[in-house]
VEXSETI-819967 format. One line per 5 residues: number of its first residue (from 1); their letters; for each residue x, y, z of C-alpha. Coordinates in steps of 0.001 Angstrom, whole numbers, plus 524288, in hexadecimal, padded with zeros to 5 digits. Last residue first. Layout:
N
NUM) A) X,Y,Z | ... $
***
This chain:
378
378) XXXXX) 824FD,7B7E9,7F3C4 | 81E66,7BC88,80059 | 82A6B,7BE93,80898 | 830DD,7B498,81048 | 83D88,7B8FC,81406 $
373) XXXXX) 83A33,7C836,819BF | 82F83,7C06B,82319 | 82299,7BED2,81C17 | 816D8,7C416,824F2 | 80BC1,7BE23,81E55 $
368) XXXXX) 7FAF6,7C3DD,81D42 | 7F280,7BD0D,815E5 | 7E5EA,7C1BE,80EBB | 7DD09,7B8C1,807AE | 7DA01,7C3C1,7FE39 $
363) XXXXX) 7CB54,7C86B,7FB8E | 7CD2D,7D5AC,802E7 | 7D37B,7DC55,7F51C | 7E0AE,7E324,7F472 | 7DF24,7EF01,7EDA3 $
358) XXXXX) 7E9EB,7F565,7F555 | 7F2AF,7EEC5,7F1EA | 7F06F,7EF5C,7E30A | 7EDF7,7FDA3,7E2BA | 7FB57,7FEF2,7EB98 $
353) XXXXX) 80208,7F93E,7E12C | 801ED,8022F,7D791 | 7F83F,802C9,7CB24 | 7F978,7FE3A,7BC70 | 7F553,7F2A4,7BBE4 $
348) XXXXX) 80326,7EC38,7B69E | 80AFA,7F4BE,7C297 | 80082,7F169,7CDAD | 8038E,7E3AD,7CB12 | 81213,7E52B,7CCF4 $
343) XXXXX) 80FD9,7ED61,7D7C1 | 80749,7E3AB,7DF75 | 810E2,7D8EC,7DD28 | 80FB3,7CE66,7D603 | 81A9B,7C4CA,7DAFB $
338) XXXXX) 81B23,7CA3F,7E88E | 80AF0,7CC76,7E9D1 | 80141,7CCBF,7E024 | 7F847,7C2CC,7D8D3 | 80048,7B860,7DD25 $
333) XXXXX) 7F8A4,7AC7A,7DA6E | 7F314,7A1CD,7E15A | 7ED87,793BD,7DE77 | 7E196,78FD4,7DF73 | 7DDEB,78A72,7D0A1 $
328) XXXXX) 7EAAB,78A57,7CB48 | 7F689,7910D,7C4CC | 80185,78B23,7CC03 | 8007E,77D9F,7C6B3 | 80123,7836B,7B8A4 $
323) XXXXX) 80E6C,78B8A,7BB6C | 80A0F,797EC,7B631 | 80C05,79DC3,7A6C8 | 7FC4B,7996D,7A497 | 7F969,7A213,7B051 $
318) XXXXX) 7F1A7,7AC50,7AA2D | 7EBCC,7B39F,7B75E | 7DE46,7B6EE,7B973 | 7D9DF,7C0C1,7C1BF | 7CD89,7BFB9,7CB10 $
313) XXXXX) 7C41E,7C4D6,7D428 | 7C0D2,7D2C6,7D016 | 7C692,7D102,7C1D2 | 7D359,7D32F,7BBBB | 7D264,7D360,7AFD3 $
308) XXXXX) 7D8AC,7C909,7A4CA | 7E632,7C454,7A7B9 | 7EE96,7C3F0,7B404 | 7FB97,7BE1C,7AFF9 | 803BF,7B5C9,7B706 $
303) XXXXX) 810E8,7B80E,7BCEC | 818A7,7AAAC,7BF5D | 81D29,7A4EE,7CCFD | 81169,79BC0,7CE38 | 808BE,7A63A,7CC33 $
298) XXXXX) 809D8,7B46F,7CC05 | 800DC,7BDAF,7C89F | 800D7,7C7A7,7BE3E | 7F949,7D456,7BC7E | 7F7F6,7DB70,7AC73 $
293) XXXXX) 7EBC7,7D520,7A749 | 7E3DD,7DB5C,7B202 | 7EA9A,7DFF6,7BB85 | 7E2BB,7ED4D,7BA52 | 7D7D9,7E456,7C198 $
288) XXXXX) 7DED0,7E5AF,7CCA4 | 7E0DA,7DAB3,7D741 | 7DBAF,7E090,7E2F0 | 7D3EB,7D544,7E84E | 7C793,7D86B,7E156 $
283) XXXXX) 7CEAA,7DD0D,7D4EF | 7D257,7CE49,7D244 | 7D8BC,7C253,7D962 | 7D460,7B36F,7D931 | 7DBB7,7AFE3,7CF98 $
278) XXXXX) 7D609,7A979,7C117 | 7E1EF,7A1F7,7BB8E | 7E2C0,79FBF,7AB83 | 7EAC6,797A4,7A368 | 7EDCD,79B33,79734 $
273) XXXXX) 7EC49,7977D,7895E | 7F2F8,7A292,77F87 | 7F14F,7B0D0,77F84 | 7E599,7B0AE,78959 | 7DB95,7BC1A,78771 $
268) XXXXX) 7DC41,7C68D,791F9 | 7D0BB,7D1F6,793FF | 7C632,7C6E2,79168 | 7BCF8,7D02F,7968F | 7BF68,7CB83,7A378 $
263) XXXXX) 7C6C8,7C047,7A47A | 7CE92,7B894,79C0F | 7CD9D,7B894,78CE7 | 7D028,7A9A3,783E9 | 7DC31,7ADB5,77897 $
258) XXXXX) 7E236,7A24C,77DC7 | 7DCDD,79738,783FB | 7D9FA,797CE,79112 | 7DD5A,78DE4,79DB3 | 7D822,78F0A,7AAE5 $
253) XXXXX) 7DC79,79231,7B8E7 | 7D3BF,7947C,7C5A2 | 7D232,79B51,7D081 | 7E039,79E86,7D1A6 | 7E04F,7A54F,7E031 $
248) XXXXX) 7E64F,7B339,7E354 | 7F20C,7B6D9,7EA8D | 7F634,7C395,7EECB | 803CA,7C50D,7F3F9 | 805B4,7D0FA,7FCDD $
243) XXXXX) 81418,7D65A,80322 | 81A0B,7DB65,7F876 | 82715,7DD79,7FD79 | 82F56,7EB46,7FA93 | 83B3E,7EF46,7F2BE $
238) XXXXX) 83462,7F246,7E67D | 83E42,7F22A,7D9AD | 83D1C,8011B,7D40A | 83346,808BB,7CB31 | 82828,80C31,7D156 $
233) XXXXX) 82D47,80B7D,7DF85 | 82835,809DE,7EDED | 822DA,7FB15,7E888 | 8189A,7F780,7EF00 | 81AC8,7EBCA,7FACA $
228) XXXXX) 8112D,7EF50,803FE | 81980,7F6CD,80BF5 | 81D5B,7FE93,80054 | 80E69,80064,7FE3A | 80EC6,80A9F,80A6B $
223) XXXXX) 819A5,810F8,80F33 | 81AC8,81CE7,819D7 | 825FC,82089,81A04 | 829A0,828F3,82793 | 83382,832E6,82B7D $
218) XXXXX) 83A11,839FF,81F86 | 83B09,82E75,81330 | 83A8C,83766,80878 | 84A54,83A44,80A4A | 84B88,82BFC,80CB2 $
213) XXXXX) 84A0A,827C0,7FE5D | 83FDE,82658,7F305 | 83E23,8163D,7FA53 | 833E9,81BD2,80547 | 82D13,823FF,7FB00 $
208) XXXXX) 82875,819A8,7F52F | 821E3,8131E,800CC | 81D39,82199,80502 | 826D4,82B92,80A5A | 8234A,83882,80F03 $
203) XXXXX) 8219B,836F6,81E59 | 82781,841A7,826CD | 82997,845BA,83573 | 823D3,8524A,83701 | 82B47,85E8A,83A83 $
198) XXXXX) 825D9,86B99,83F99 | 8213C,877C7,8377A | 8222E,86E69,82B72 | 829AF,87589,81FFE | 83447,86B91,81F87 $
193) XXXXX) 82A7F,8602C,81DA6 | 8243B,868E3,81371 | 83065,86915,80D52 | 834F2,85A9E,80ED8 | 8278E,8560F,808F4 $
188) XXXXX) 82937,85F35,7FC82 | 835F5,85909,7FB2F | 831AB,84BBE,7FC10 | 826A6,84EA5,7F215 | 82E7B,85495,7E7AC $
183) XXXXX) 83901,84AC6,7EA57 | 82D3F,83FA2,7E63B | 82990,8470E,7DCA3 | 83421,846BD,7D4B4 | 830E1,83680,7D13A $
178) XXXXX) 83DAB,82EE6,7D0A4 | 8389B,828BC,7DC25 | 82BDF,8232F,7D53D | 824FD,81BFF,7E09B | 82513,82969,7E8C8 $
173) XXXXX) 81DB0,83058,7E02E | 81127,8374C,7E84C | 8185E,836B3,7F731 | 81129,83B37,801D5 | 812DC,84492,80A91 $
168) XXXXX) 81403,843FD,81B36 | 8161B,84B2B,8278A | 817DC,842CB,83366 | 812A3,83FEB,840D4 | 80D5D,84F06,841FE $
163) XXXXX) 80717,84F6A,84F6B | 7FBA4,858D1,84E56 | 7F8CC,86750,8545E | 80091,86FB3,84AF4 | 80232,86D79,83CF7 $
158) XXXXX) 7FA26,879B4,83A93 | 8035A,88141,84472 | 80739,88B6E,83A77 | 7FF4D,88D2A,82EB5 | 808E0,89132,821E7 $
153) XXXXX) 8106D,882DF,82166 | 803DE,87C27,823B7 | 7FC99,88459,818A8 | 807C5,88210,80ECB | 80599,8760A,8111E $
148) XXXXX) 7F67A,87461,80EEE | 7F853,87C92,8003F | 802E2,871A3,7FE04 | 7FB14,86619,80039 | 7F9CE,85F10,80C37 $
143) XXXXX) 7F755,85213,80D38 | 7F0BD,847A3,80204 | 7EF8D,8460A,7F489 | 7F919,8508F,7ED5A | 80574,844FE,7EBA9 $
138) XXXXX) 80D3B,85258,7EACD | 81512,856EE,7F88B | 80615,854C1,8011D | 80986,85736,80F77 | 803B9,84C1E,81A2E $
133) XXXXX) 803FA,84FFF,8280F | 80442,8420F,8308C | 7FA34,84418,83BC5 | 7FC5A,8422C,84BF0 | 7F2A2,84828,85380 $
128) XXXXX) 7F56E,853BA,85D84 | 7EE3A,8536D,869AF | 7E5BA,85DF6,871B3 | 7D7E9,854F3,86F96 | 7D410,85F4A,86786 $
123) XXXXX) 7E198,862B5,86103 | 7E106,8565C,85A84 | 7D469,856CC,853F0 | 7D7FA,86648,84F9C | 7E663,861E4,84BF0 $
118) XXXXX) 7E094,856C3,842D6 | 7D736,85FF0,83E43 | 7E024,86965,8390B | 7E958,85F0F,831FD | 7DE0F,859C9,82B26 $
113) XXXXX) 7DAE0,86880,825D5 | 7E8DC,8693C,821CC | 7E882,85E3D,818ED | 7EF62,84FD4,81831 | 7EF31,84B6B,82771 $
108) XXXXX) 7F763,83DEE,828D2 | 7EE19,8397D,83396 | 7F20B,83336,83E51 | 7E808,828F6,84329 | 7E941,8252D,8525B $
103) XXXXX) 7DD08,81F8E,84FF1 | 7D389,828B0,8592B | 7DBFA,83368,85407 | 7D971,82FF9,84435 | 7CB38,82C61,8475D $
98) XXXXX) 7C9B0,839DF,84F5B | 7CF97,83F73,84337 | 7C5FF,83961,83A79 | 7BC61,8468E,836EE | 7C0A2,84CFC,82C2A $
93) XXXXX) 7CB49,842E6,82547 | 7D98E,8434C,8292D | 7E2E3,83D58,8205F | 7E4DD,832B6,81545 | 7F117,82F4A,81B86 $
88) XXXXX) 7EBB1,829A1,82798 | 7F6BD,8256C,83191 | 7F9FB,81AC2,83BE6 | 8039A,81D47,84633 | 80628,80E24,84A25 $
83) XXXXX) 800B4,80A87,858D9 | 7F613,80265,85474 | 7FB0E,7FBB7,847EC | 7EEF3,7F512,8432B | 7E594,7FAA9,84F54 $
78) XXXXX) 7E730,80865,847BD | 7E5EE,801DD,838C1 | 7D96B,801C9,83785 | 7D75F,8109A,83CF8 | 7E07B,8148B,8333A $
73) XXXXX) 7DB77,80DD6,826C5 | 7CF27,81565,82C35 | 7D633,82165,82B3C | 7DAE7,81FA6,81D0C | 7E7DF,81EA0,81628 $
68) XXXXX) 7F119,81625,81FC4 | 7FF6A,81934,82439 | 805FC,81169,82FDF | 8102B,81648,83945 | 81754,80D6E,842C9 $
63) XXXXX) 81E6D,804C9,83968 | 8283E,7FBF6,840A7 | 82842,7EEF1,83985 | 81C6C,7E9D6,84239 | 8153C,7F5C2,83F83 $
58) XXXXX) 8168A,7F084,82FEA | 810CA,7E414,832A5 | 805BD,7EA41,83BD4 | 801ED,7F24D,82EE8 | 80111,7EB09,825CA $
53) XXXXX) 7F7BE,7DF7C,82B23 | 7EDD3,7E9B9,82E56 | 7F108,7F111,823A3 | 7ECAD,7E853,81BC3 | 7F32B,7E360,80EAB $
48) XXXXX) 7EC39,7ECF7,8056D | 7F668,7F81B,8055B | 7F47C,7F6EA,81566 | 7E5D8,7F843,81581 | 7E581,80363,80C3F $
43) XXXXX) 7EE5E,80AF8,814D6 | 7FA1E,8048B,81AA4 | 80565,80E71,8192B | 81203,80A75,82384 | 81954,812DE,8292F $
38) XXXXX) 82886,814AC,8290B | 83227,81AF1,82F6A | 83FAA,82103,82B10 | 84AE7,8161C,82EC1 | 85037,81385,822C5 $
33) XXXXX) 8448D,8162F,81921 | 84886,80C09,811FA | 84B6E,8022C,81AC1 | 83C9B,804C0,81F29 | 8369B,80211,813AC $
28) XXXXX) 83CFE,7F5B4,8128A | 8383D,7F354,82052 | 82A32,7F666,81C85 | 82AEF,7EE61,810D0 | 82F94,7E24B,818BC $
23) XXXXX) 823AB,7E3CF,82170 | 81918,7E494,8161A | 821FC,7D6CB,81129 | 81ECD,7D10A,81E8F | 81255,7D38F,81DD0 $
18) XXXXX) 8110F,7CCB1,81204 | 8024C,7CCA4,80CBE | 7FCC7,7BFDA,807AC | 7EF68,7C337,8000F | 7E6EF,7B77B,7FB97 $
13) XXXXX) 7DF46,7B563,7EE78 | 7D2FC,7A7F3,7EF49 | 7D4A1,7A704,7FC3D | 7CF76,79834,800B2 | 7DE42,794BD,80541 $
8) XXXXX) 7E0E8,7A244,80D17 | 7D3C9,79FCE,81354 | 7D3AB,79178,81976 | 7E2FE,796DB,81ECA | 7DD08,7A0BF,82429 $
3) XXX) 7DE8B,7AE73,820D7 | 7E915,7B741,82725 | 7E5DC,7C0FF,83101 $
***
């Protein structure tokens, strides 16, 4: 639900998130996966944009199958999308799989001992579950390891008893495709795949992995920050829509004379007189302090430096380069969004994107648009 209007105009930073632009990204996706299927990954509450706002806009463009991390992301998002498969990746803990069946949960089972007592809970009410199997070909973090493989392929009948929906790996390089391990992986995939005593249908790619090329596309993609606009490539131009533009509130604006320190510990001292906004945006809402003397914001059409630290409330911004009548008390910034994205800033701080989506903070004015493909967030 969208603030009121009473709200929107007393928020001091405000979150617009482009539906529209999430649903654009899934049909890019799609046109390049030419007619393989696609799920959608919403853990961490939708990359930070809600997956409860996520996740109806992408069932409405034909995705049936949804990824999260955790079971209780799982259990929240059941009524979301209430007759989507929705699955945990982070596996089946001791004692949950009466939460996973009372859910309709499928598990994407990682070890051998979760695989065992999925069959057992199954086999005592005479069904067989539905799990993903997950194989490990070299991230080494989750599924089954080598040792655990060679243990399927030498026990007959220990896949026996559930309903496979897909067999799965994941992909450790994929936003480098130059990267060898990326056809090390894909052809460790397509020999345990050949080695299964009966076949699965497959899921390998990741958002990256979708644009390496249709022989890692096999049955299913299942992208995550592409949808929300992060670039699937280190190096190359980013096809995709950012679909967020966080906003945050000048506070006020005065003058300094040069060689006078701003913030804490006087980290930056001004090179000549400038004029100085204090936003209302700082660690609290997500806004890293690695930004600190290295983010921009944009203002008035120009890109404006952040200077001195980044605290928990507030950055501010040397706009003596902005159009004056732009840089005042109560008026907005970009702090990201289209101009500034959250790769670009991720870049100068030295993380990825995700970190910045993810860190989103609760104290936004959040509001929620569904552009159509000619009226994008610009």
């Amino acid at each position: 639900m969208n603030p009121s209007d009473s709200a929107a105009e007393a928020a001091v930073s405000r979150l617009t998130i482009d539906l529209g632009a999430v649903r654009r990204n899934y049909r890019r996706l799609l046109e390049r996966l030419g007619g393989v299927a696609c799920a959608g990954v919403v853990k961490a509450d939708g990359y930070g944009l809600g997956a409860e706002r996520v996740a109806p806009a992408l069932w409405a463009e034909g995705c049936r199958v949804f990824f999260v991390a955790t079971l209780d992301e799982a259990v929240r998002l059941r009524p979301v999308v209430p007759d989507a498969t929705v699955c945990c990746l982070n596996g089946l803990l001791p004692g949950t799989e009466a939460v996973f069946d009372e859910h309709r949960i499928v598990p994407v089972l990682n070890a051998l001992e979760q695989i065992a007592r999925w069959r057992t809970f199954g086999g005592r009410s005479g069904r067989q579950l539905p799990a993903i199997l997950h194989v490990d070909t070299g991230m080494n973090r989750l599924g089954l390891g080598d040792d655990e493989w060679t243990s399927v392929l030498e026990t007959p009948g220990v896949l026996d008893g559930i309903d496979w929906l897909y067999l799965i790996s994941h992909l450790a390089s994929a936003d480098d495709p130059d990267d060898p391990m990326n056809a090390r992986q894909l052809a460790g995939f397509q020999q345990i795949r050949q080695c299964l005593p009966r076949r699965m249908p497959a899921s390998f790619a990741n958002s990256s992995g979708i644009f390496l090329g249709s022989g890692y596309h096999f049955d299913l993609a299942r992208p995550g920050i592409a949808l929300y606009g992060g670039r699937p490539n280190a190096r190359g131009p980013n096809p995709l829509e950012c679909p967020i533009r966080i906003e945050g509130r000048i506070l006020q604006v005065r003058t300094v004379p040069a060689s006078t320190g701003v913030g804490y510990g006087s980290s930056w001292t001004s090179p000549r007189e400038s004029r100085i906004a204090t936003v209302a945006a700082g660690y609290a809402d997500g806004y890293l302090r690695s930004l600190s003397g290295v983010g921009t914001v944009a203002l008035g059409g120009r890109s404006c430096p952040v200077v001195g630290r980044v605290s928990m409330d507030l950055i501010t911004v040397d706009v003596t380069d902005a159009p004056p009548a732009g840089a005042t008390p109560g008026a907005f910034v970009e702090v990201l969004g289209p101009t500034v994205t959250p790769d670009d800033a991720a870049d100068v701080a030295g993380t990825i994107g995700y970190e910045l989506l993810t860190s989103l903070g609760r104290r936004y004015v959040r509001h929620y648009v569904e552009s159509p493909a000619d009226d994008r967030l610009a």
